[in-house]
C-alpha positions in Angstrom: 0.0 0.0 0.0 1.4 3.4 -0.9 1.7 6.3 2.2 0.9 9.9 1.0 4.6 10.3 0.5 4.0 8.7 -2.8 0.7 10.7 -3.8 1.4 13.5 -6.7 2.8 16.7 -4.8 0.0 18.8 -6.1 -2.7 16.3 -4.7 -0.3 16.3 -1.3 -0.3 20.5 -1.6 -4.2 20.4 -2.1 -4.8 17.9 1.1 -2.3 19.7 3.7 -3.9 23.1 2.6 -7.2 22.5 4.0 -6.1 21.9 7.8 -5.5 24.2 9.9 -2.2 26.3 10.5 -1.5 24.4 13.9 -2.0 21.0 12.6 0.6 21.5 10.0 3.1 22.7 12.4 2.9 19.5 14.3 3.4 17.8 11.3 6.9 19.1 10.9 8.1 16.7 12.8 6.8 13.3 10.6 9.9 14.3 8.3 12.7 16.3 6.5 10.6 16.1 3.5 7.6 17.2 5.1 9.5 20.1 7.7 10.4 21.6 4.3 7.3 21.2 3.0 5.9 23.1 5.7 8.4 25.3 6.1 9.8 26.2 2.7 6.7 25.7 -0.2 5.8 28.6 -1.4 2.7 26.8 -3.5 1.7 25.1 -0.1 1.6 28.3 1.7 -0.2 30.6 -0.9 -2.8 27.7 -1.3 -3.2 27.4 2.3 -3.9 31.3 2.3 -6.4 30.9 -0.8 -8.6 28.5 1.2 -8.4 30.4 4.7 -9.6 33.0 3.6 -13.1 31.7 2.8 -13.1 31.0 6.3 -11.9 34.2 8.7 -11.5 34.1 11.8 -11.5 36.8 14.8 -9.1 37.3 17.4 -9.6 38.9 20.9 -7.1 40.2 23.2 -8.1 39.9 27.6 -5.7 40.9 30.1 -4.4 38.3 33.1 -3.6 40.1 36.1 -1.2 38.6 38.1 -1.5 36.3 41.4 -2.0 39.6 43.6 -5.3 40.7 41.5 -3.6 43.3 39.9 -1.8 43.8 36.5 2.1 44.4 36.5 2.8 47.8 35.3 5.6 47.4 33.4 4.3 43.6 31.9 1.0 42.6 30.8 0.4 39.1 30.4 -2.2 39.3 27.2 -5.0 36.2 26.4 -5.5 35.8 22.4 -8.4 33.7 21.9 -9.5 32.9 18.2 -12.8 32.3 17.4 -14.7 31.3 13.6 -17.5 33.3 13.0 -19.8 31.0 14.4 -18.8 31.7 17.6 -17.0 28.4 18.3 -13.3 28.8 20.0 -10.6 27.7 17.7 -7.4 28.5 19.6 -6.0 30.4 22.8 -2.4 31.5 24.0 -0.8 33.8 26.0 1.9 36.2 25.8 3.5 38.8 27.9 4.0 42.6 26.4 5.8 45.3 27.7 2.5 46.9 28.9 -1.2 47.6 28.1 -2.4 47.4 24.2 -4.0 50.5 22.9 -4.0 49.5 19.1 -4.7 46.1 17.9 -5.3 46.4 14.3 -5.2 43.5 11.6 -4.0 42.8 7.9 -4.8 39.5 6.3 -3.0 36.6 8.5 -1.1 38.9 11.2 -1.8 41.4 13.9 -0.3 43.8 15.5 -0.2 44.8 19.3 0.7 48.4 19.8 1.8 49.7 23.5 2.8 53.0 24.4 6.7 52.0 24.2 6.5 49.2 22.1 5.4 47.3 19.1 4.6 43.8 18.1 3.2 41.7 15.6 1.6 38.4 15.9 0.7 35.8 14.0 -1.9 34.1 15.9 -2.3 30.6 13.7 1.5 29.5 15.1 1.6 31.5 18.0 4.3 33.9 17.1 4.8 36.9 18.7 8.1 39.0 17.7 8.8 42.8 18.9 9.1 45.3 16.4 12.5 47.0 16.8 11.7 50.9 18.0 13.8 53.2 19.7 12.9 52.4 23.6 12.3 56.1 25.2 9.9 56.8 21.7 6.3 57.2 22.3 4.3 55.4 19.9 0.9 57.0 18.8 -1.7 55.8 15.8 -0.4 53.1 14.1 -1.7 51.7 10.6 -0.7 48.2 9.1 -1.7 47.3 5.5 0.1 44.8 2.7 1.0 45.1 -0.9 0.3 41.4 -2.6 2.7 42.4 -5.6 5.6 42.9 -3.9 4.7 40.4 -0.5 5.6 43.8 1.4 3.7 44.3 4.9 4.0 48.0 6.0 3.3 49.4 9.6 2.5 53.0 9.5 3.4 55.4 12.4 1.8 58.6 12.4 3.1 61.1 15.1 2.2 64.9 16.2 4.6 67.5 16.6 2.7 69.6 18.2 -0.6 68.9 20.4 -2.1 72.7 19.3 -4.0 70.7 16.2 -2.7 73.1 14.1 0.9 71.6 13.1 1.8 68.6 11.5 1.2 65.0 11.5 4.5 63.2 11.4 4.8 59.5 9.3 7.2 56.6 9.8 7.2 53.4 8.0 8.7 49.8 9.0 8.5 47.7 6.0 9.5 43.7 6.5 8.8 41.2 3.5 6.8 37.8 3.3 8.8 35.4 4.4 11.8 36.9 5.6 10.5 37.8 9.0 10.3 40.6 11.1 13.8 41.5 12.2 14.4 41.7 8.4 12.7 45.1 8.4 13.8 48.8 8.9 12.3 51.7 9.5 12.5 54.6 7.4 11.1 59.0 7.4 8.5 59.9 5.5 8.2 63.4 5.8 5.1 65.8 7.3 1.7 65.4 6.5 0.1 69.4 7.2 -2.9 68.4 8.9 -5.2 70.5 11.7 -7.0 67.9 12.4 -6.7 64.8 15.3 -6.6 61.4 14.0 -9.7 59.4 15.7 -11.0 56.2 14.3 -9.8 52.4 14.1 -7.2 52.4 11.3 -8.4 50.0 8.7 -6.6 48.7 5.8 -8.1 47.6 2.5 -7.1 48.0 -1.3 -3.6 48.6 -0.8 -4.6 51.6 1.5 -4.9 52.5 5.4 -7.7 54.6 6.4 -8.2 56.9 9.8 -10.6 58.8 10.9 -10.3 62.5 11.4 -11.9 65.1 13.3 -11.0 69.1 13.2 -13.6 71.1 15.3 -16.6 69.6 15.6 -18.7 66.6 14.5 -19.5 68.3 10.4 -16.1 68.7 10.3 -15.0 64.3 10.2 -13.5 63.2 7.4 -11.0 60.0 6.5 -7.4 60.3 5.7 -6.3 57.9 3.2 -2.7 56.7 2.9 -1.8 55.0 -0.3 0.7 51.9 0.3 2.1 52.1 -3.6 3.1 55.2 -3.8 3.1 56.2 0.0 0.6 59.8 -0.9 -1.9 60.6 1.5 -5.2 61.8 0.7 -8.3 63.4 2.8 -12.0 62.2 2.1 -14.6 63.9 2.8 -17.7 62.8 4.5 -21.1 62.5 2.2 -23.3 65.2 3.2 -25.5 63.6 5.7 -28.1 65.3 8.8 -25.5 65.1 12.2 -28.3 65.4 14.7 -29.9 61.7 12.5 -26.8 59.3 13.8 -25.5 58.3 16.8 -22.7 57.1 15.5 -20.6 57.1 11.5 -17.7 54.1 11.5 -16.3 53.2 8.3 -15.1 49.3 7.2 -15.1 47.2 4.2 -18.1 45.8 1.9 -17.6 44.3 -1.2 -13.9 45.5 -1.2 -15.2 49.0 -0.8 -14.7 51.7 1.5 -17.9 51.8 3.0 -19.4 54.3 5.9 -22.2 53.2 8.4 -24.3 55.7 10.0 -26.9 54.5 12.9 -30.0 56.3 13.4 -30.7 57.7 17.2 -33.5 54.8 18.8 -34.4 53.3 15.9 -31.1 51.0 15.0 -31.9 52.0 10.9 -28.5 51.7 9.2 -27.4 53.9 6.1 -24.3 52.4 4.2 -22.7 54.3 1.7 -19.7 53.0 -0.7 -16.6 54.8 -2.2 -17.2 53.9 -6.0 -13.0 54.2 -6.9 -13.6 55.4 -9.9 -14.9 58.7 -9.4 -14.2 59.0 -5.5 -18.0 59.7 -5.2 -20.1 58.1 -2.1 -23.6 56.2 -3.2 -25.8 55.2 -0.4 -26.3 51.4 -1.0 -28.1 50.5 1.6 -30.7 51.4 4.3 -31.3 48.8 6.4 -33.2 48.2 9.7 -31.9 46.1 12.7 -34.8 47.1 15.3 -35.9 46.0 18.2 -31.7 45.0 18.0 -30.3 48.0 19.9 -26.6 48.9 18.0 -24.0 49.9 20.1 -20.8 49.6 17.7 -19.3 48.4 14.6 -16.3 45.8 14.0 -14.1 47.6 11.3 -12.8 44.9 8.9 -11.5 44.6 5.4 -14.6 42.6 3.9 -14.5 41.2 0.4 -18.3 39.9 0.8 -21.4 42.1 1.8 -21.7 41.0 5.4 -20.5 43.3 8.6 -19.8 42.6 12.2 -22.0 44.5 14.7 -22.4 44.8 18.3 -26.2 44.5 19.4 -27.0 45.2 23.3 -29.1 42.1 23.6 -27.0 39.3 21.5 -23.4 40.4 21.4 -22.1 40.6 18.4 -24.0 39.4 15.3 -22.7 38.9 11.4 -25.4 40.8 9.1 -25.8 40.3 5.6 -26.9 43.3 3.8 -27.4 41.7 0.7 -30.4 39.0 2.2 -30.8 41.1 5.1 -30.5 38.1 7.9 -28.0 37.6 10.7 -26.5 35.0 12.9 -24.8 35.7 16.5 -21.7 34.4 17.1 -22.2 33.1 21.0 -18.3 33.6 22.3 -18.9 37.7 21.8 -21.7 38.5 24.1 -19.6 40.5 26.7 -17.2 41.9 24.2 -16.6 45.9 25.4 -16.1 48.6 23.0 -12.0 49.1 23.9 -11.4 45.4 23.4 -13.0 45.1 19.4 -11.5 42.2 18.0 -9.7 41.9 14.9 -10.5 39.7 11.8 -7.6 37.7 10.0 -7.2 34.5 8.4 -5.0 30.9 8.8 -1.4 31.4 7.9 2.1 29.3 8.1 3.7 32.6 7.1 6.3 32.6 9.7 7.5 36.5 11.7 11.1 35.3 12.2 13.3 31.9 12.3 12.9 31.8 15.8 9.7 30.9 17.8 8.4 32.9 21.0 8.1 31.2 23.8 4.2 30.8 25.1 2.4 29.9 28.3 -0.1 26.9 26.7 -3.0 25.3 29.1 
């Protein structure tokens, strides 16, 4: 009888691609064949990205104090759980940062972990976690992360004031690092000045080869998004569609059909208006207006969504996955206490290794 060492290697490719990224690691160990296999294919790993992706998954961060009730101040021992979109958990680790996270963004199959001080990126499928290199005594503020399939080029995007007046200038750094070739492979390079007098506010979101934030000036008619273009590193501002402020409670922006799309809620009545970016013209079209009542929203999941379905927070089911195009929704169970600070991130499967060199992690 033959073993699968003497199937076709496409046929082997194709079988190893649909298990997950933690299975395959173990299998490393069956042989040299296979630990290059799994190490080294490039086919194996971009079909194994192909068919995770039809299958996201979100992560969530939860802090574990330590024995005496209360967190360390300079080390934070942080909980990752993933979870399918069903609600069902699919894997947990922990890992210990250099204090509390206050970004915690995702592109594709990492994420990254932003603290005051320090910077990391993660990816969550082999339970890597490797520390971005960043001058020590450097604050860091609003990061972005986005990717750039041509070249297999993840960037993280730094974006820093001058001044706190909200009249100067925004400042940008960029740490590129390549597929591959892991993290400590990267370097981080100027930019220049962006002239901006307005505060970045809003969950960066990448999607389309760009990163988005939110920005406010003076007041609430005065919000608009600043785009940063990942080819040619130009930013951009986008203007709001013209919209009644006292009608929302709330305007978040995230991905539907691989648009840039805006939500606005409607004060007591949960009625959604969606509006895409058409790229062509750079003009908003109000797609959608959709009711959730008696659902009562209380946030938006930001994510970089190919399909037409979106992740929202509901008071009385936790967090549900709509689809706008047939209008129905399913709750995935795991959510139902998630808070507003602690918004998970969405990603997908990946061997894609961060460096040569695996963190250690606390497993139970």
């Amino acid at each position: 009888m033959k073993g699968i060492d003497d199937f076709p290697r496409d046929l082997i490719i194709e079988i190893l691609s649909r298990l997950p990224a933690k299975v395959l690691c173990k299998f490393r160990c069956v042989s040299k064949r296979w630990y290059n296999l799994l190490t080294n294919d490039r086919d194996l790993m971009t079909r194994h990205s192909e068919l995770s992706k039809l299958k996201p998954l979100l992560l969530i961060r939860k802090y574990i104090s330590d024995a005496n009730g209360e967190p360390d101040r300079s080390k934070v021992t942080i909980e990752l759980t993933s979870i399918d979109t069903e609600g069902n958990i699919t894997d947990e680790f922990r890992e210990v940062l250099d204090g509390p996270v206050h970004t915690f963004i995702s592109c594709y199959p990492f994420s990254v972990l932003c603290c005051m001080y320090s910077l990391y990126v993660c990816n969550p499928s082999i339970h890597q976690v490797v520390r971005v290199p960043y001058p020590s005594n450097a604050r860091l503020y609003n990061v972005g992360f986005g990717h750039l399939p041509k070249s297999n080029e993840f960037k993280i995007v730094h974006l820093l004031y001058h001044s706190f007046v909200g009249d100067g200038k925004i400042g940008c750094e960029i740490f590129s690092f390549k597929h591959g070739e892991g993290v400590h492979s990267g370097f981080w390079r100027t930019l220049g000045d962006y002239p901006c007098s307005a505060w970045i506010d809003g969950h960066p979101l990448c999607l389309n080869k760009a990163i988005y934030w939110g920005l406010i000036a003076t007041s609430w008619n005065d919000k608009s998004i600043l785009s940063f273009n990942l080819e040619n590193e130009e930013f951009n501002v986008i203007s709001y569609p013209a919209f009644d402020s006292e009608k929302y409670i709330f305007l978040e922006y995230t991905g539907i059909k691989g648009c840039l799309s805006l939500v606005g809620c409607s004060a007591g009545t949960s009625a959604l208006d969606i509006w895409l970016l058409k790229d062509e013209k750079k003009i908003w079209v109000l797609e959608y207006s959709i009711s959730l009542s008696p659902l009562n929203v209380m946030f938006l999941i930001p994510c970089d969504n190919q399909g037409e379905e979106l992740l929202i927070h509901v008071e009385q089911r936790g967090l549900i996955c709509f689809s706008v195009k047939n209008q129905t929704c399913r709750r995935v169970e795991y959510c139902r206490a998630m808070k507003n600070f602690n918004k998970p991130c969405l990603y997908y499967d990946s061997l894609i290794p961060l460096s040569s060199v695996t963190h250690r992690i606390e497993k139970y």
